[in-house]
Backbone as a chain_set.jsonl record, in Angstrom:
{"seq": "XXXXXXXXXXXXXXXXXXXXXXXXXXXXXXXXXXXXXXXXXXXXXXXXXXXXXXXXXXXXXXXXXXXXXXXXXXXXXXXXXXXXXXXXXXXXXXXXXXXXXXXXXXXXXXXXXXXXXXXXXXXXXXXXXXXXXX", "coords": {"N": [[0.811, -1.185, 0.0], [2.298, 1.384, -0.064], [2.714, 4.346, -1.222], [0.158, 4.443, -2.67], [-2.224, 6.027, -3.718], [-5.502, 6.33, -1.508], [-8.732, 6.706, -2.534], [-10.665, 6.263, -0.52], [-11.851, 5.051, 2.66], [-11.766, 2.155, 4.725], [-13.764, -0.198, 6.725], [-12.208, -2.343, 7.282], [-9.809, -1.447, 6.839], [-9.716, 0.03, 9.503], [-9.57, -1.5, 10.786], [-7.296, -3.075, 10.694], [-5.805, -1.299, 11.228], [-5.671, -0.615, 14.154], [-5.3, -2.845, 15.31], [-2.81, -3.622, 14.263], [-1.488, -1.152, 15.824], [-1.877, -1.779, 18.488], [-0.282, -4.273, 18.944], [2.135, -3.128, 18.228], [2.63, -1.498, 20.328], [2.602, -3.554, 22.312], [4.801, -5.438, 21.2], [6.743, -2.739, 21.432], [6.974, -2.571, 24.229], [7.814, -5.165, 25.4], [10.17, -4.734, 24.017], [11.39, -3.0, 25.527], [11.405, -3.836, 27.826], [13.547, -6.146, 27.852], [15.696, -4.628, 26.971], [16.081, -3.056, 29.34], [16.836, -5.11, 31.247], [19.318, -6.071, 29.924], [20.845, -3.305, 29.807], [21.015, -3.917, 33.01], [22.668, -6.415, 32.956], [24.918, -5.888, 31.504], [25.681, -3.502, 33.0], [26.294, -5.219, 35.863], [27.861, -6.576, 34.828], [30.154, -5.442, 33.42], [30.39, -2.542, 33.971], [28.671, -0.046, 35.568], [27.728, 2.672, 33.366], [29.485, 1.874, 31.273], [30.946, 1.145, 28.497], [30.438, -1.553, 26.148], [29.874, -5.167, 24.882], [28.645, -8.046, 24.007], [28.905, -11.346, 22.988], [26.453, -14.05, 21.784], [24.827, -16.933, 20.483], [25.781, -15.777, 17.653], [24.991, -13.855, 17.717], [25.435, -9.964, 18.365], [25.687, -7.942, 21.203], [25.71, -5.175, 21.936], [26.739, -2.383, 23.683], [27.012, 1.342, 23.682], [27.805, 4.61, 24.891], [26.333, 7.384, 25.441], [27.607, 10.933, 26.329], [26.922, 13.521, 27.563], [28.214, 17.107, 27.888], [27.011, 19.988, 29.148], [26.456, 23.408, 30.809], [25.551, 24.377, 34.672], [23.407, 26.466, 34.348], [22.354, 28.637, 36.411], [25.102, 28.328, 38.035], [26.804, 28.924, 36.427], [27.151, 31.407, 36.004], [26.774, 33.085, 37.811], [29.34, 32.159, 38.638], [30.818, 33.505, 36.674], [29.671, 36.359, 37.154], [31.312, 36.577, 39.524], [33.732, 36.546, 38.957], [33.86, 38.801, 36.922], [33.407, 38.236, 34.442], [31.853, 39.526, 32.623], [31.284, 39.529, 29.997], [30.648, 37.014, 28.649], [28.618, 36.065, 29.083], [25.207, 35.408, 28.178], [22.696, 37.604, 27.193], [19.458, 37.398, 26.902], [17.023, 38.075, 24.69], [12.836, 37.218, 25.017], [9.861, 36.81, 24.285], [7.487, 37.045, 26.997], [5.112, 34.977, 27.472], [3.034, 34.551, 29.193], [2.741, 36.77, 30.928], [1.988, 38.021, 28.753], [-0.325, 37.314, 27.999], [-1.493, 37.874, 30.009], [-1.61, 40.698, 29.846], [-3.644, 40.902, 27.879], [-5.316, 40.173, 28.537], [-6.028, 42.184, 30.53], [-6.514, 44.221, 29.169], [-3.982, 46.147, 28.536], [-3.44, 45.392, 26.712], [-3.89, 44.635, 23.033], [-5.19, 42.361, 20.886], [-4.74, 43.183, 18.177], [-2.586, 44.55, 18.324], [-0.49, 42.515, 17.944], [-0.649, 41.448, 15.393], [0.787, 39.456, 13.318], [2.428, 38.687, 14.919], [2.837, 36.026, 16.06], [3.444, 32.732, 15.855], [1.548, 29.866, 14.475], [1.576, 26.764, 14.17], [1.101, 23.372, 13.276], [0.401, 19.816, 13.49], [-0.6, 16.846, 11.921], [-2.18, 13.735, 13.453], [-3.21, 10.681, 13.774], [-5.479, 8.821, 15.273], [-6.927, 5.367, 16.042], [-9.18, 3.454, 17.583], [-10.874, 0.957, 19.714], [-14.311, 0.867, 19.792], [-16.427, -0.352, 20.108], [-17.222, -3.583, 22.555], [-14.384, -5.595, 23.157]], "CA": [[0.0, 0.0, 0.0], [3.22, 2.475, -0.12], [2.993, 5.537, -1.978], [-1.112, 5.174, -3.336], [-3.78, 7.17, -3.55], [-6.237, 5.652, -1.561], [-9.576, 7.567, -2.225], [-11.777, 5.439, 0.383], [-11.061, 4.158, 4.211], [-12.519, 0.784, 4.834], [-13.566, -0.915, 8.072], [-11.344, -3.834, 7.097], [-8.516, -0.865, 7.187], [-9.371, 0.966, 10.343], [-9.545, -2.75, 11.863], [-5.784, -3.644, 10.428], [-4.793, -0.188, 11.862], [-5.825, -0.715, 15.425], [-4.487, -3.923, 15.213], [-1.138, -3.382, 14.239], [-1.002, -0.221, 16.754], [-1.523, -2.488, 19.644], [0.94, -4.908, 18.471], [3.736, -2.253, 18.19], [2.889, -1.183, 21.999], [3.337, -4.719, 22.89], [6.573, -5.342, 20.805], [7.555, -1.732, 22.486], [7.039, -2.974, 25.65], [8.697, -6.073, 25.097], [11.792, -4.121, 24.399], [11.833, -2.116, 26.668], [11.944, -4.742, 29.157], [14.823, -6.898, 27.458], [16.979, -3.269, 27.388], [16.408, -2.928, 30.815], [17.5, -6.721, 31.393], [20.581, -5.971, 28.871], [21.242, -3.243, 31.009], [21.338, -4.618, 34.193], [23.488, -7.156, 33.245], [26.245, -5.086, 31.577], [25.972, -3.075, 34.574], [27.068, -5.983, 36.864], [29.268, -7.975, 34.589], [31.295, -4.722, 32.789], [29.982, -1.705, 34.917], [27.504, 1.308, 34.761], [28.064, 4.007, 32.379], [30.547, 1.572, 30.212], [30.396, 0.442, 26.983], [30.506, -2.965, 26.419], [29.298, -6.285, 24.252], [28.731, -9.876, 24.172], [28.215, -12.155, 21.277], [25.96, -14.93, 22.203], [24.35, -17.377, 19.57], [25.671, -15.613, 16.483], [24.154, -11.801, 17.95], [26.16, -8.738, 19.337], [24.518, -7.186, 21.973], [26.63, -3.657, 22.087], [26.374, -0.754, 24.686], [27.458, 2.332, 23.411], [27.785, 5.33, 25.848], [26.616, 8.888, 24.887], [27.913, 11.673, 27.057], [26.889, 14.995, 26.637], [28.253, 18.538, 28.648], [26.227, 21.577, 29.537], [27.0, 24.124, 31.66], [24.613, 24.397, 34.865], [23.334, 28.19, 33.919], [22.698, 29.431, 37.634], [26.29, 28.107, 38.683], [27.926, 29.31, 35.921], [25.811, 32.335, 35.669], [27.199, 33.494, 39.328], [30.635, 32.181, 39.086], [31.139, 34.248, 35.626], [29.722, 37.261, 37.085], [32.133, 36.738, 40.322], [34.902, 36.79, 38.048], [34.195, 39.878, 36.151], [34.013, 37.867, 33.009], [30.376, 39.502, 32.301], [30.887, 39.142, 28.36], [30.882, 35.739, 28.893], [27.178, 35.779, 29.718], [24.57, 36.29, 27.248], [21.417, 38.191, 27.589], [18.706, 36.664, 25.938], [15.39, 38.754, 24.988], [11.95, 36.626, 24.489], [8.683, 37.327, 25.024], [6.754, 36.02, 27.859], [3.873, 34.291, 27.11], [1.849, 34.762, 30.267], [2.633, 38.259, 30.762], [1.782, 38.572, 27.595], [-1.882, 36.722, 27.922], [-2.847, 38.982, 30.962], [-1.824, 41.965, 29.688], [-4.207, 41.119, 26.658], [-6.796, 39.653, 29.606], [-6.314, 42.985, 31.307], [-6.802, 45.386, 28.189], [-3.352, 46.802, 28.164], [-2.581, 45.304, 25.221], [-5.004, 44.236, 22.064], [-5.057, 41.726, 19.711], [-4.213, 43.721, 17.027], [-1.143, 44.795, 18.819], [0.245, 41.539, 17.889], [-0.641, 41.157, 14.204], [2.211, 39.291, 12.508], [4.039, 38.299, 16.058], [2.275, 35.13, 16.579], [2.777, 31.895, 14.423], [0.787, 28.901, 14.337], [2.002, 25.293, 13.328], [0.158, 22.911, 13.572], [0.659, 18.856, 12.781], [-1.768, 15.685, 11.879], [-2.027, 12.705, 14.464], [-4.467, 9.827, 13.143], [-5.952, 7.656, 16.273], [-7.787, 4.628, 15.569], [-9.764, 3.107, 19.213], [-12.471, 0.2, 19.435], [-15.531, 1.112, 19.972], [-17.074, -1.82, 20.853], [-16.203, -4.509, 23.521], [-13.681, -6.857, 22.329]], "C": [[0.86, 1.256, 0.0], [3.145, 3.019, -1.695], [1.777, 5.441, -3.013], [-1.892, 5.65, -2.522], [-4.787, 6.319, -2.833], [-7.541, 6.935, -1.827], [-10.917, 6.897, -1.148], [-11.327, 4.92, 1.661], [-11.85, 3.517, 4.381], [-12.585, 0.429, 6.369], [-12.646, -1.721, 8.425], [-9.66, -2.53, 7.409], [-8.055, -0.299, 8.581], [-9.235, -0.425, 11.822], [-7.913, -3.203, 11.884], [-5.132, -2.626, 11.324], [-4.623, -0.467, 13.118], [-5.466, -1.974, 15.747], [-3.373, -3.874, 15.46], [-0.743, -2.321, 15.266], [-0.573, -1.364, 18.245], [-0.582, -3.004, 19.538], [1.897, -4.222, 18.661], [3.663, -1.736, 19.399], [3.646, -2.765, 22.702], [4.552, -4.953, 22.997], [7.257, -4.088, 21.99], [7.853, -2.073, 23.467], [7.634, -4.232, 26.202], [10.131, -5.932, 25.321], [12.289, -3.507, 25.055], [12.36, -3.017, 27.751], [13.542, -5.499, 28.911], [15.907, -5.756, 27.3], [17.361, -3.045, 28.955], [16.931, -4.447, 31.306], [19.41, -6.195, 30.784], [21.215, -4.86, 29.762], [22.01, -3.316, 31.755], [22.577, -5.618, 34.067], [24.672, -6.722, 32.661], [26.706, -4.374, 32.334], [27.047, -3.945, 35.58], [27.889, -6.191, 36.001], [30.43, -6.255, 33.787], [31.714, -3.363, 33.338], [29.069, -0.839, 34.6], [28.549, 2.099, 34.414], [29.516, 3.618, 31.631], [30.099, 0.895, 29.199], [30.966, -0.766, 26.952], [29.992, -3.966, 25.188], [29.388, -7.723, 24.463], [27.83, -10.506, 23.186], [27.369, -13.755, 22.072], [24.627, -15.191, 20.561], [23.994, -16.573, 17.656], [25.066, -13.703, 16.529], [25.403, -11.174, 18.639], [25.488, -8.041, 20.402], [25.465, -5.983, 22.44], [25.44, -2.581, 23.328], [27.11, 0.407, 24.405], [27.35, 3.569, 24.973], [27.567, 7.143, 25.457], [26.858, 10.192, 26.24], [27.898, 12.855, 26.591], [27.188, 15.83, 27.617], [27.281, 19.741, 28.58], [26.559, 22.128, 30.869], [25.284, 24.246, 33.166], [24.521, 26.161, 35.163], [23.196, 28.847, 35.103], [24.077, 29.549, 38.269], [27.429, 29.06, 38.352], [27.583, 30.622, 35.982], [26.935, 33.688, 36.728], [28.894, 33.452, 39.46], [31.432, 33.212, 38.494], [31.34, 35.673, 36.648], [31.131, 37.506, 38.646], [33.825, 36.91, 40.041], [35.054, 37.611, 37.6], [34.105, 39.724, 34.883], [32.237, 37.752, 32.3], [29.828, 39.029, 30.806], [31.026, 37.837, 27.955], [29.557, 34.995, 28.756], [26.236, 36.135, 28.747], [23.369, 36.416, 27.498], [20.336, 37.968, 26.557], [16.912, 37.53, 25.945], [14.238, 37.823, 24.419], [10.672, 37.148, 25.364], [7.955, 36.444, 25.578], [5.929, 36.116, 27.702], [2.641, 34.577, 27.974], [2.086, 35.843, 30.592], [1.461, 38.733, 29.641], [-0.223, 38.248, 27.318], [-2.96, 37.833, 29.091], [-2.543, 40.152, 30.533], [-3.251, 42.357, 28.446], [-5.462, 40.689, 27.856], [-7.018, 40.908, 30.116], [-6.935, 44.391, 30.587], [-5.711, 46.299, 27.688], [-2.789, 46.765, 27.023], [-3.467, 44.789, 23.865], [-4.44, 43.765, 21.554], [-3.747, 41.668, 18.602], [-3.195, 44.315, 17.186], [0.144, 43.986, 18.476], [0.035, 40.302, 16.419], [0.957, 40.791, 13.274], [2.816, 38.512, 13.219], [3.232, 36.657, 16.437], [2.141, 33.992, 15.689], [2.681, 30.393, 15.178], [1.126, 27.977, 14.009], [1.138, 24.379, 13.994], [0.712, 20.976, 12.712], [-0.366, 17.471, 13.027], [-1.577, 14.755, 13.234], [-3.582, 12.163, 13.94], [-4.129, 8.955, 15.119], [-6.974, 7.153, 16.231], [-8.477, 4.107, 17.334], [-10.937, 2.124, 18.631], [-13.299, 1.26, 20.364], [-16.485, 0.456, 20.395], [-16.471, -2.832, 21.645], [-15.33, -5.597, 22.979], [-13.427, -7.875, 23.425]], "O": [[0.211, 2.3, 0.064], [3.366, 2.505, -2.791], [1.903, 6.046, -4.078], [-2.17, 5.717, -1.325], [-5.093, 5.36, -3.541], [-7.328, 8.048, -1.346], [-12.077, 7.287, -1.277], [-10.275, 4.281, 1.633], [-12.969, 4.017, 4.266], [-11.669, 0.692, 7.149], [-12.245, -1.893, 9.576], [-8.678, -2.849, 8.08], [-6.901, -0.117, 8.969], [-8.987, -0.394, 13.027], [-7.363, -3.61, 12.907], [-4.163, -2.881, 12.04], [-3.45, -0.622, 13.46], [-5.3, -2.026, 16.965], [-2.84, -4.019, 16.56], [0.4, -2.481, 15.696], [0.502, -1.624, 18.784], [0.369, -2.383, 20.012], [2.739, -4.727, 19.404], [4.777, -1.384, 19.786], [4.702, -2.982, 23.296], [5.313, -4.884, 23.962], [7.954, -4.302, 22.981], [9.029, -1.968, 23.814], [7.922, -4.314, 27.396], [10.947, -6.438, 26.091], [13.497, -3.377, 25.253], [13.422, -2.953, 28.371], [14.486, -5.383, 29.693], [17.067, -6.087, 27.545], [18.434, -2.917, 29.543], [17.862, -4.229, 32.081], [20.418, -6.089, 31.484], [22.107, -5.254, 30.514], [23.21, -3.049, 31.703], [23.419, -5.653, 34.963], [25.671, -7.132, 33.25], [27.914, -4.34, 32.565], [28.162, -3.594, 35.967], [29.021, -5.954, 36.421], [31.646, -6.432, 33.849], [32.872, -2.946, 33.311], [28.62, -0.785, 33.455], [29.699, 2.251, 34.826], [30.423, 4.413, 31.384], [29.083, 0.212, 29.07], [31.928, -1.05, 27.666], [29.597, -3.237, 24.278], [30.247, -8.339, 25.095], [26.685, -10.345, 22.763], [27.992, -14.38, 22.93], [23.96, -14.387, 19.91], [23.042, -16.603, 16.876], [24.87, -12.808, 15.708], [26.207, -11.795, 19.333], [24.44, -7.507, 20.036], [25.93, -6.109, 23.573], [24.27, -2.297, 23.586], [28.119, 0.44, 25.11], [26.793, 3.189, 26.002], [28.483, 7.94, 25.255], [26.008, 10.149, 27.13], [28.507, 13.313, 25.625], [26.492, 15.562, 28.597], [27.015, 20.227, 27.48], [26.877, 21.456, 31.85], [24.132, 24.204, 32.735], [25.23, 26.876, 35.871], [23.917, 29.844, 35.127], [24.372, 30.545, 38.929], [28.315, 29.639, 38.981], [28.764, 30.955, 36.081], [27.537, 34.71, 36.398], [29.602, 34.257, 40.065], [32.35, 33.801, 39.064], [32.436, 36.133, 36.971], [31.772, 38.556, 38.696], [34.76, 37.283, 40.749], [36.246, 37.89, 37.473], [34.491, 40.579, 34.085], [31.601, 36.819, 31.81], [28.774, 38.514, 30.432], [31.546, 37.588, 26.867], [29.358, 33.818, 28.452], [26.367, 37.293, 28.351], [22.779, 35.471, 28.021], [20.451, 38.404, 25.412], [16.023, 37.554, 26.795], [14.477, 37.492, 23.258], [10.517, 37.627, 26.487], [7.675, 35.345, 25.1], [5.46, 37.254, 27.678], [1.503, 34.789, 27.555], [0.931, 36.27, 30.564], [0.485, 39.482, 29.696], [-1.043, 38.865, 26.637], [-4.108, 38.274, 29.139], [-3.403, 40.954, 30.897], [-3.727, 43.459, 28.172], [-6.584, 41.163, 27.681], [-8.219, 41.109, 30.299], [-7.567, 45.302, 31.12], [-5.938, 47.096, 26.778], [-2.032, 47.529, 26.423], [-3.895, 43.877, 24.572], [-3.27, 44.099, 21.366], [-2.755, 41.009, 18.29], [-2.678, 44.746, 16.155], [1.316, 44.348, 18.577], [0.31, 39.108, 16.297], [1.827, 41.525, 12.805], [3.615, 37.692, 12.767], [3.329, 36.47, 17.65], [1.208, 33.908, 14.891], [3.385, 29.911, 16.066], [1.05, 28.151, 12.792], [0.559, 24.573, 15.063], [1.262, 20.915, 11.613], [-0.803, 17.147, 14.131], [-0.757, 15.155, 14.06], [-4.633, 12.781, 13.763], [-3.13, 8.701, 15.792], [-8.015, 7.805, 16.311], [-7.931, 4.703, 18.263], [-11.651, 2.266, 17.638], [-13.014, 2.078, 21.239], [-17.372, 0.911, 21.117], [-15.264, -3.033, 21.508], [-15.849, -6.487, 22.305], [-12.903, -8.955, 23.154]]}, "num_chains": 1, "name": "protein.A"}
Protein backbone atom coordinates (compact mmCIF):
# COMPACT_ATOMS: atom_id res chain seq x y z
CA UNK A 1 0.00 0.00 0.00
CA UNK A 2 3.22 2.47 -0.12
CA UNK A 3 2.99 5.54 -1.98
CA UNK A 4 -1.11 5.17 -3.34
CA UNK A 5 -3.78 7.17 -3.55
CA UNK A 6 -6.24 5.65 -1.56
CA UNK A 7 -9.58 7.57 -2.22
CA UNK A 8 -11.78 5.44 0.38
CA UNK A 9 -11.06 4.16 4.21
CA UNK A 10 -12.52 0.78 4.83
CA UNK A 11 -13.57 -0.91 8.07
CA UNK A 12 -11.34 -3.83 7.10
CA UNK A 13 -8.52 -0.87 7.19
CA UNK A 14 -9.37 0.97 10.34
CA UNK A 15 -9.54 -2.75 11.86
CA UNK A 16 -5.78 -3.64 10.43
CA UNK A 17 -4.79 -0.19 11.86
CA UNK A 18 -5.82 -0.72 15.42
CA UNK A 19 -4.49 -3.92 15.21
CA UNK A 20 -1.14 -3.38 14.24
CA UNK A 21 -1.00 -0.22 16.75
CA UNK A 22 -1.52 -2.49 19.64
CA UNK A 23 0.94 -4.91 18.47
CA UNK A 24 3.74 -2.25 18.19
CA UNK A 25 2.89 -1.18 22.00
CA UNK A 26 3.34 -4.72 22.89
CA UNK A 27 6.57 -5.34 20.80
CA UNK A 28 7.56 -1.73 22.49
CA UNK A 29 7.04 -2.97 25.65
CA UNK A 30 8.70 -6.07 25.10
CA UNK A 31 11.79 -4.12 24.40
CA UNK A 32 11.83 -2.12 26.67
CA UNK A 33 11.94 -4.74 29.16
CA UNK A 34 14.82 -6.90 27.46
CA UNK A 35 16.98 -3.27 27.39
CA UNK A 36 16.41 -2.93 30.82
CA UNK A 37 17.50 -6.72 31.39
CA UNK A 38 20.58 -5.97 28.87
CA UNK A 39 21.24 -3.24 31.01
CA UNK A 40 21.34 -4.62 34.19
CA UNK A 41 23.49 -7.16 33.24
CA UNK A 42 26.25 -5.09 31.58
CA UNK A 43 25.97 -3.08 34.57
CA UNK A 44 27.07 -5.98 36.86
CA UNK A 45 29.27 -7.98 34.59
CA UNK A 46 31.29 -4.72 32.79
CA UNK A 47 29.98 -1.70 34.92
CA UNK A 48 27.50 1.31 34.76
CA UNK A 49 28.06 4.01 32.38
CA UNK A 50 30.55 1.57 30.21
CA UNK A 51 30.40 0.44 26.98
CA UNK A 52 30.51 -2.97 26.42
CA UNK A 53 29.30 -6.29 24.25
CA UNK A 54 28.73 -9.88 24.17
CA UNK A 55 28.21 -12.16 21.28
CA UNK A 56 25.96 -14.93 22.20
CA UNK A 57 24.35 -17.38 19.57
CA UNK A 58 25.67 -15.61 16.48
CA UNK A 59 24.15 -11.80 17.95
CA UNK A 60 26.16 -8.74 19.34
CA UNK A 61 24.52 -7.19 21.97
CA UNK A 62 26.63 -3.66 22.09
CA UNK A 63 26.37 -0.75 24.69
CA UNK A 64 27.46 2.33 23.41
CA UNK A 65 27.78 5.33 25.85
CA UNK A 66 26.62 8.89 24.89
CA UNK A 67 27.91 11.67 27.06
CA UNK A 68 26.89 15.00 26.64
CA UNK A 69 28.25 18.54 28.65
CA UNK A 70 26.23 21.58 29.54
CA UNK A 71 27.00 24.12 31.66
CA UNK A 72 24.61 24.40 34.86
CA UNK A 73 23.33 28.19 33.92
CA UNK A 74 22.70 29.43 37.63
CA UNK A 75 26.29 28.11 38.68
CA UNK A 76 27.93 29.31 35.92
CA UNK A 77 25.81 32.33 35.67
CA UNK A 78 27.20 33.49 39.33
CA UNK A 79 30.64 32.18 39.09
CA UNK A 80 31.14 34.25 35.63
CA UNK A 81 29.72 37.26 37.08
CA UNK A 82 32.13 36.74 40.32
CA UNK A 83 34.90 36.79 38.05
CA UNK A 84 34.19 39.88 36.15
CA UNK A 85 34.01 37.87 33.01
CA UNK A 86 30.38 39.50 32.30
CA UNK A 87 30.89 39.14 28.36
CA UNK A 88 30.88 35.74 28.89
CA UNK A 89 27.18 35.78 29.72
CA UNK A 90 24.57 36.29 27.25
CA UNK A 91 21.42 38.19 27.59
CA UNK A 92 18.71 36.66 25.94
CA UNK A 93 15.39 38.75 24.99
CA UNK A 94 11.95 36.63 24.49
CA UNK A 95 8.68 37.33 25.02
CA UNK A 96 6.75 36.02 27.86
CA UNK A 97 3.87 34.29 27.11
CA UNK A 98 1.85 34.76 30.27
CA UNK A 99 2.63 38.26 30.76
CA UNK A 100 1.78 38.57 27.60
CA UNK A 101 -1.88 36.72 27.92
CA UNK A 102 -2.85 38.98 30.96
CA UNK A 103 -1.82 41.96 29.69
CA UNK A 104 -4.21 41.12 26.66
CA UNK A 105 -6.80 39.65 29.61
CA UNK A 106 -6.31 42.98 31.31
CA UNK A 107 -6.80 45.39 28.19
CA UNK A 108 -3.35 46.80 28.16
CA UNK A 109 -2.58 45.30 25.22
CA UNK A 110 -5.00 44.24 22.06
CA UNK A 111 -5.06 41.73 19.71
CA UNK A 112 -4.21 43.72 17.03
CA UNK A 113 -1.14 44.80 18.82
CA UNK A 114 0.25 41.54 17.89
CA UNK A 115 -0.64 41.16 14.20
CA UNK A 116 2.21 39.29 12.51
CA UNK A 117 4.04 38.30 16.06
CA UNK A 118 2.28 35.13 16.58
CA UNK A 119 2.78 31.90 14.42
CA UNK A 120 0.79 28.90 14.34
CA UNK A 121 2.00 25.29 13.33
CA UNK A 122 0.16 22.91 13.57
CA UNK A 123 0.66 18.86 12.78
CA UNK A 124 -1.77 15.69 11.88
CA UNK A 125 -2.03 12.70 14.46
CA UNK A 126 -4.47 9.83 13.14
CA UNK A 127 -5.95 7.66 16.27
CA UNK A 128 -7.79 4.63 15.57
CA UNK A 129 -9.76 3.11 19.21
CA UNK A 130 -12.47 0.20 19.44
CA UNK A 131 -15.53 1.11 19.97
CA UNK A 132 -17.07 -1.82 20.85
CA UNK A 133 -16.20 -4.51 23.52
CA UNK A 134 -13.68 -6.86 22.33
Amino acid sequence: MKNSKVSQVTGEMLTNYYELNKKKKEIEAEMNQLKKIFHDYLDNHIGADDKGEVILNGYKLQRQIRKTEKFDEEVTIKRLEDLKMNDLIQIVKKPDALKIKSALNLGFLHEKDLDGCIITTSSPAISVKSITPR
